[in-house]
N, C-alpha and C positions, 0 to 999 in steps of 0.2 A: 504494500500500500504506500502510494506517494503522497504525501500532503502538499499541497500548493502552497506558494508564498502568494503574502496578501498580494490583492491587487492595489497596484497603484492609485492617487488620486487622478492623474491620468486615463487611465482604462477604466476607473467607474463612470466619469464622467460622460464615457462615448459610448459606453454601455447604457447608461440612463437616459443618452439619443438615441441608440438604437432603440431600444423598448418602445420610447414612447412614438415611433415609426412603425411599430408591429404594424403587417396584414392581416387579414383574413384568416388565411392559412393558418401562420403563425402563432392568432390567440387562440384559433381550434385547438390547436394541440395543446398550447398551454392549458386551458379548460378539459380535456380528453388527462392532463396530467393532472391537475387538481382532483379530477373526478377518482383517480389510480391513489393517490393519496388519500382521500376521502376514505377510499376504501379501505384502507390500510391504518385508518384512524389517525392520520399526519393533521397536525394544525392546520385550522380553515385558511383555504388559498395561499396554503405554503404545497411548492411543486414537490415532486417528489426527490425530481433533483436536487433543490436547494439543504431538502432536512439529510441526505444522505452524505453532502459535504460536511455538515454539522455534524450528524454523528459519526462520523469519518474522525474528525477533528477532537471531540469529545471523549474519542475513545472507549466508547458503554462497548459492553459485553458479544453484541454484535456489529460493534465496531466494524468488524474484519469484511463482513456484507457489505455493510454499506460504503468501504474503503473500495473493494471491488468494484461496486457497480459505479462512483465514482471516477475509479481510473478508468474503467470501461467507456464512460460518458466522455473526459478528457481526452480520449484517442478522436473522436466523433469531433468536439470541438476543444479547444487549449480553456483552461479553467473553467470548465462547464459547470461547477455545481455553483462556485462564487459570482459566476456571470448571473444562474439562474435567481442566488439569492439578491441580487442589486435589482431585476425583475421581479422580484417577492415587494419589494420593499417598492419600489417605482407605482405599479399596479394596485399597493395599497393603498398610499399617500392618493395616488389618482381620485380610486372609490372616497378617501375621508373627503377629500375637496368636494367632491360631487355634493356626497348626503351633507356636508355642512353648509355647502349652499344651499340647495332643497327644503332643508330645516332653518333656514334663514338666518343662520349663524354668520355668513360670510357679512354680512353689512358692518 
């Protein structure tokens, strides 16, 4: 199991442009991943990627799992789980902006 070094303040920042440029396509699957996590009882609208870098990094007891499937996602693309969690975090802040306006707190 390899652990990633953080990511730069650099790389999140291009990362939290891409995000918020997702397709079509691309929130499918993210939604098709939340729903895999759901299943799996993973915190609401955290990917499954994201909690896998975490407990990669945490090292709990099935660490070793989740380190694999980790490095497995990293062959796929380079920091896959830390990209997915700056996409955890982007996509949430999205949602709180929305219902705070909506509930008319934004004034």
């Amino acid at each position: 199991m390899t652990l990633d070094p953080p990511l730069t303040s650099a790389q999140i920042a291009a990362q939290e442009v891409k995000i918020r440029q997702e397709n079509y396509i691309q929130r499918f699957l993210v939604a098709f991943d939340d729903l895999g996590a759901a299943l799996l009882d993973i915190q609401n609208d955290q990917t499954i990627s994201s909690q896998a870098e975490i407990d990669a990094h945490k090292r709990l007891w099935y660490s070793g799992l989740a380190g694999i499937l980790s490095d497995g996602l990293d062959l796929i693309q380079q920091s896959h789980g830390q990209r997915a969690q700056v996409g955890d975090i982007v996509r949430a802040e999205a949602v709180i902006a929305t219902d705070t306006e909506a509930l008319g707190k934004g004034e």
